[in-house]
C-alpha positions as CSV (number, residue, x, y, z in Angstrom):
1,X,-12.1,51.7,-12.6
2,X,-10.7,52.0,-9.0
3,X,-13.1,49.2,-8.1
4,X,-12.2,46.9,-10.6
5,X,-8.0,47.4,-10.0
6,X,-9.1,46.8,-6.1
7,X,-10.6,43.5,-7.3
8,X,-7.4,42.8,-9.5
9,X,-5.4,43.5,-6.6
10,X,-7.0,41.0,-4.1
11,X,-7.3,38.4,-6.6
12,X,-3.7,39.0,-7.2
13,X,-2.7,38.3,-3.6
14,X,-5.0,35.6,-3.3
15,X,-3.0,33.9,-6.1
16,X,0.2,34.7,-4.2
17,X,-0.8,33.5,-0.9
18,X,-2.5,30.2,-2.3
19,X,1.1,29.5,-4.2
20,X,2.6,30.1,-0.8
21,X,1.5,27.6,1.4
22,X,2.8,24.0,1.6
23,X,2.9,21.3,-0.2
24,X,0.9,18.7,2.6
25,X,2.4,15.2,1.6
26,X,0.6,12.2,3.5
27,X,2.7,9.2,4.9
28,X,2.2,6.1,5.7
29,X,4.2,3.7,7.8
30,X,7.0,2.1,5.4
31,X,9.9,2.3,7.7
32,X,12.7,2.8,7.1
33,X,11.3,4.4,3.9
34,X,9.1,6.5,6.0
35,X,8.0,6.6,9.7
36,X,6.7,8.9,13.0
37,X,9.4,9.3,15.0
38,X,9.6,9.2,18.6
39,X,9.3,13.4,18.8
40,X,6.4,13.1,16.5
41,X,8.5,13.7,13.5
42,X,8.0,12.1,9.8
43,X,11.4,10.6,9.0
44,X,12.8,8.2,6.7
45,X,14.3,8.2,2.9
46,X,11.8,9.2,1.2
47,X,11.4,12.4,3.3
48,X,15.1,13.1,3.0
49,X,14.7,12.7,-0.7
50,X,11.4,15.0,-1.4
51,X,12.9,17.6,1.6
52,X,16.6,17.5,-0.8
53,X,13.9,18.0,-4.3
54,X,11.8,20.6,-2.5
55,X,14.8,22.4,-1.3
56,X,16.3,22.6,-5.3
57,X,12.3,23.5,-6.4
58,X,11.9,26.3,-3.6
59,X,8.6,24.8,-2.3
60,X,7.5,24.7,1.1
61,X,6.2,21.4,2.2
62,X,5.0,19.1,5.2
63,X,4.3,15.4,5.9
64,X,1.7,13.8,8.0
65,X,2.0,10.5,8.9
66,X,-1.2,8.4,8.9
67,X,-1.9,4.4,9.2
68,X,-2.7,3.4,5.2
69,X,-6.4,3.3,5.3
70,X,-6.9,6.8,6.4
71,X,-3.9,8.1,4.3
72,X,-5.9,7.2,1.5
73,X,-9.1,8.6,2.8
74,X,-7.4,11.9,3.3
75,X,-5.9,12.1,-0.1
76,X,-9.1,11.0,-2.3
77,X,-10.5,13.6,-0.4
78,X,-8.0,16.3,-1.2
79,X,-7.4,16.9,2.4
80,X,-3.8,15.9,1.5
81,X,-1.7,17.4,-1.7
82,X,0.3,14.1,-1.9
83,X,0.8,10.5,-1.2
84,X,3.9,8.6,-0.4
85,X,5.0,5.1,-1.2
86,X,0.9,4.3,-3.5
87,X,1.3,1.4,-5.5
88,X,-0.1,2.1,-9.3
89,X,-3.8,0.4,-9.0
90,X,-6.3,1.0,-11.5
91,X,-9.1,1.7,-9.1
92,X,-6.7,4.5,-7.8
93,X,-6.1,6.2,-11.1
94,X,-9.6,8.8,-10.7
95,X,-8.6,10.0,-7.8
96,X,-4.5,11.0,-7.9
97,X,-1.8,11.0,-10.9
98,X,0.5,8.4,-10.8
99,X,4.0,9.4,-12.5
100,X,5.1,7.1,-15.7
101,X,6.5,3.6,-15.2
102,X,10.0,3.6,-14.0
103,X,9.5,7.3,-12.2
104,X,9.4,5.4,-8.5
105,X,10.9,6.5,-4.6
106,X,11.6,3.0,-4.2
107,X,11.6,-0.5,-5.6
108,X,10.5,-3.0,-3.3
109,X,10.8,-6.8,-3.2
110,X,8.1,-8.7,-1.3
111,X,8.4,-12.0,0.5
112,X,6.8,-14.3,3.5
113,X,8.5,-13.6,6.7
114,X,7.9,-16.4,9.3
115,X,9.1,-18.0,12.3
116,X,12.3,-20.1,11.9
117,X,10.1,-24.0,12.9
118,X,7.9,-22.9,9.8
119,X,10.4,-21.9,7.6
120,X,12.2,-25.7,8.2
121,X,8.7,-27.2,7.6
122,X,7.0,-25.2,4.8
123,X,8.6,-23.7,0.9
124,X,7.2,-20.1,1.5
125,X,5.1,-20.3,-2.1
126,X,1.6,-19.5,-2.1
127,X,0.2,-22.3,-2.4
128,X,2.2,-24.2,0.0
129,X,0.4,-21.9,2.9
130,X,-2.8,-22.7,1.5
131,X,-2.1,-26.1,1.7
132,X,-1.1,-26.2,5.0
133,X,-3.8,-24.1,6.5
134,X,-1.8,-20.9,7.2
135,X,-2.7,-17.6,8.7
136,X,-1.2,-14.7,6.5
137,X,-0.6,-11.2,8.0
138,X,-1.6,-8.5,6.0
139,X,-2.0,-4.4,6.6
140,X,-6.0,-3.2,5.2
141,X,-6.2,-1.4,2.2
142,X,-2.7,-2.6,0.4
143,X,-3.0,-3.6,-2.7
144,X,-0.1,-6.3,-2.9
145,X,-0.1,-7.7,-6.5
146,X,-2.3,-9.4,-8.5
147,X,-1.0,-12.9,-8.0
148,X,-1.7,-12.3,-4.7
149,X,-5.7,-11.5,-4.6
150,X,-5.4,-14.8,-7.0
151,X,-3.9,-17.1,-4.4
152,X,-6.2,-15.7,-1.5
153,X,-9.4,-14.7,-3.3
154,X,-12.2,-12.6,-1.0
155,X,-15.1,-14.0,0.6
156,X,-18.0,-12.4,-1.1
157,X,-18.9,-13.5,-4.9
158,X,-20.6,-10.4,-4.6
159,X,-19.2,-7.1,-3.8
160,X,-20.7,-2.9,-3.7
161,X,-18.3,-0.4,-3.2
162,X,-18.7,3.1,-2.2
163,X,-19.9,4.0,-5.2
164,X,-22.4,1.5,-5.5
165,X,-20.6,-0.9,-8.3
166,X,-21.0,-4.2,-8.3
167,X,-18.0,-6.8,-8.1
168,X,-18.1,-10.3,-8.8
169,X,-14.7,-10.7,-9.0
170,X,-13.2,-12.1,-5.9
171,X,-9.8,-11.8,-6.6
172,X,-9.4,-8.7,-8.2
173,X,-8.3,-5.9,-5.5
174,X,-10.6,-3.5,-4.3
175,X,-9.0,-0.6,-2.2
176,X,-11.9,-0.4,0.8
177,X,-13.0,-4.0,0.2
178,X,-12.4,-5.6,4.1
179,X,-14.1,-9.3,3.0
180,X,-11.1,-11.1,3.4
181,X,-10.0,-14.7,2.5
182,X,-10.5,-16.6,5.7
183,X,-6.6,-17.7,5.9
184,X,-6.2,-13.7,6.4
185,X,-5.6,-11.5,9.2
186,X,-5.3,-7.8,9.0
187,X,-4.0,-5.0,10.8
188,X,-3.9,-1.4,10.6
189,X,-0.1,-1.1,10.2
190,X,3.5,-3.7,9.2
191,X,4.6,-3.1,13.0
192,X,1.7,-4.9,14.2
193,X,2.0,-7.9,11.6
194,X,5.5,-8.7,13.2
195,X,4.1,-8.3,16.8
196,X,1.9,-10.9,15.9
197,X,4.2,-13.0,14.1
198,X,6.7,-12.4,17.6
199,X,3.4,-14.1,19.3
200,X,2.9,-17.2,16.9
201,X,-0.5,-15.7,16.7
202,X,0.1,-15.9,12.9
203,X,2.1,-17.8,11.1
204,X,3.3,-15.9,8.3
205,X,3.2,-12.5,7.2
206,X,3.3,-10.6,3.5
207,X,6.4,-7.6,3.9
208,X,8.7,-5.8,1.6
209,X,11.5,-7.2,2.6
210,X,13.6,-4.0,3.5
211,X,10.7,-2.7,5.7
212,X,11.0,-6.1,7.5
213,X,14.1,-6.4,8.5
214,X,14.1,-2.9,9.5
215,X,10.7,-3.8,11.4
216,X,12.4,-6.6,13.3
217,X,15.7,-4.6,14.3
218,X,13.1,-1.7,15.8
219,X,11.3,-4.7,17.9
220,X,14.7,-6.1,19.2
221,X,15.7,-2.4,19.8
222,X,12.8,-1.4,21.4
223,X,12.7,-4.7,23.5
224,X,9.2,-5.5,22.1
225,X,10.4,-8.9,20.5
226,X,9.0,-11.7,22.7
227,X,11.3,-14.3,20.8
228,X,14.7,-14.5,20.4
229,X,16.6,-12.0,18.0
230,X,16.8,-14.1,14.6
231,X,13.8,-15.9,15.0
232,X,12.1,-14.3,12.6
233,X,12.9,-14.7,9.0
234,X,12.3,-14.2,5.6
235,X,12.1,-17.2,3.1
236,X,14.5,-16.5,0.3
237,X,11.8,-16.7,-2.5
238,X,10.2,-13.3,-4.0
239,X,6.9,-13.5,-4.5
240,X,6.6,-10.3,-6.7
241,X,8.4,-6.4,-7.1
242,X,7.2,-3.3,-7.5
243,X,7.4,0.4,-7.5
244,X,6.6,2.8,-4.8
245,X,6.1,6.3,-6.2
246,X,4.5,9.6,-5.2
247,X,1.3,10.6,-6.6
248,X,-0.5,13.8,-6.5
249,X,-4.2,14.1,-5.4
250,X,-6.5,15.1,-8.0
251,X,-8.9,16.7,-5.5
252,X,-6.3,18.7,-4.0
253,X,-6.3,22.6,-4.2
254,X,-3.0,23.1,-4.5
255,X,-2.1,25.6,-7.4
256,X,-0.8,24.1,-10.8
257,X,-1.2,20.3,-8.3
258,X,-0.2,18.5,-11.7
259,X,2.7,20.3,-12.9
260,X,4.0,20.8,-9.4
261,X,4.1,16.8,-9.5
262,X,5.7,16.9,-12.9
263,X,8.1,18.6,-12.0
264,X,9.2,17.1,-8.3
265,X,8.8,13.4,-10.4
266,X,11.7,15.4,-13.0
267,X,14.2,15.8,-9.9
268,X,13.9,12.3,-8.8
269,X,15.3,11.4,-11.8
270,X,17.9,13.5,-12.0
271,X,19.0,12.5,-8.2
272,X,18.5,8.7,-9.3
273,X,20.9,9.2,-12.4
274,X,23.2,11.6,-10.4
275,X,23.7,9.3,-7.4
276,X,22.4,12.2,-4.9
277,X,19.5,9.7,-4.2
278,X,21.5,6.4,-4.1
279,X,23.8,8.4,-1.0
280,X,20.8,9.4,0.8
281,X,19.4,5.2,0.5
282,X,22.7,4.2,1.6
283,X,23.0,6.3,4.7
284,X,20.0,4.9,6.1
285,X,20.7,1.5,5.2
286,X,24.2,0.7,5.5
């Protein structure tokens, strides 16, 4: 009998000490939305928000900030809890839970940034870069939107991913899939895309437009913009919107993982309809 309460007893602390720990929420670069700070720091609305919904749920939690492609390595493999700012995507669906439409951080509105001689010769719709021969900008492993993949299809008619599955559709997004249209250039992170852009050694890139202009003050700013401030624009068309939410990795250990979701996607909703969230959104960008 004693041995069995002792065994009660350490299972019952090992509960308690699992519940304990923190939440480990992976980042990505989406700044203003979320970035590493100078110190080393993960900053940026979103982290206000989920630090302001953690604080009201009494859970402990911490963010590491990783370029895209190995942010979603580390959360299909568990080895984070959570993911910030992850497009819904069906090939994403086995491996986190996505919350239900309209449950988002942040709505985003994507356009073509370019240089201001471009944006006087060219309309900024798809197919008026593929007619003119342009090079598009693009960060590896985003998934973009459907009409996108349409407009700049992949090179292989054949593709194998990971998990040995064939693919013959070339336009239909494929999260590790690297065989890009040849009117693409990728890079590991947005920053970089403007760099580039900065350079003419693209001509136009694909950017939530928020992230952009924010992107383009922090180059001016940081007196890394090698053209003059302005020079850089967006074209006034959207190409498509969508939702940036949180989701929770399936393969995480975190106790309870999918109620502890539930529950933080609740308070995000009640700080949207409250206006807690819209005050946090403004002080960063106003």
């Amino acid at each position: 009998m004693n041995k069995c309460f002792l065994l009660f007893l350490v299972f019952i602390v090992s509960i308690n000490t699992a519940i304990s720990r923190e939440l480990k929420i992976t980042s990505h670069p989406f700044p203003p939305w979320q970035f590493e700070a100078a110190d080393g720091s993960v900053q940026g609305i979103n982290v206000d928000v989920l630090k302001k919904i953690a604080q009201k749920l009494s859970i402990d939690i911490s963010f590491d900030n990783q370029v895209w492609a190995r942010a979603w390595i580390t959360t299909k493999g568990g080895g984070g809890d959570a993911l910030i700012s992850v497009s819904r995507k069906e090939p994403r669906e086995p491996f986190v839970w996505f919350p239900p439409l309209g449950t988002d951080l942040w709505l985003s509105r994507y356009v073509f940034f370019t240089n201001k001689q471009n944006l006087r010769k060219f309309s900024g719709t798809y197919q008026d870069i593929i007619d003119n021969n342009l090079s598009v900008c693009i960060v590896n492993g985003y998934s973009y939107h459907k009409s996108f993949w349409h407009a700049f299809p992949y090179k292989k008619p054949l593709f194998i991913d990971e998990k040995g599955l064939e693919s013959i559709d070339t336009t239909k997004y494929i999260p590790d899939r690297r065989d890009y249209n040849p009117l693409i250039f990728s890079t590991t992170e947005p920053e970089l895309c403007f760099n580039l852009l900065s350079k003419n050694r693209i001509d136009v890139l694909i950017s939530d437009e928020s992230i952009g202009l924010y992107s383009i003050k922090q180059l001016v700013d940081g007196k890394k913009f090698m053209l003059k401030a302005g020079d850089i624009v967006s074209y006034p068309a959207t190409l498509f919107a969508k939702g940036y939410p949180i989701a929770f990795a399936k393969n995480s250990n975190y106790p309870q993982i999918e109620q502890v979701g539930k529950k933080i996607w609740q308070e995000l909703l009640a700080m949207q309809a409250s206006g807690e969230y819209q005050t946090i959104v403004d002080r960063w960008l106003k």
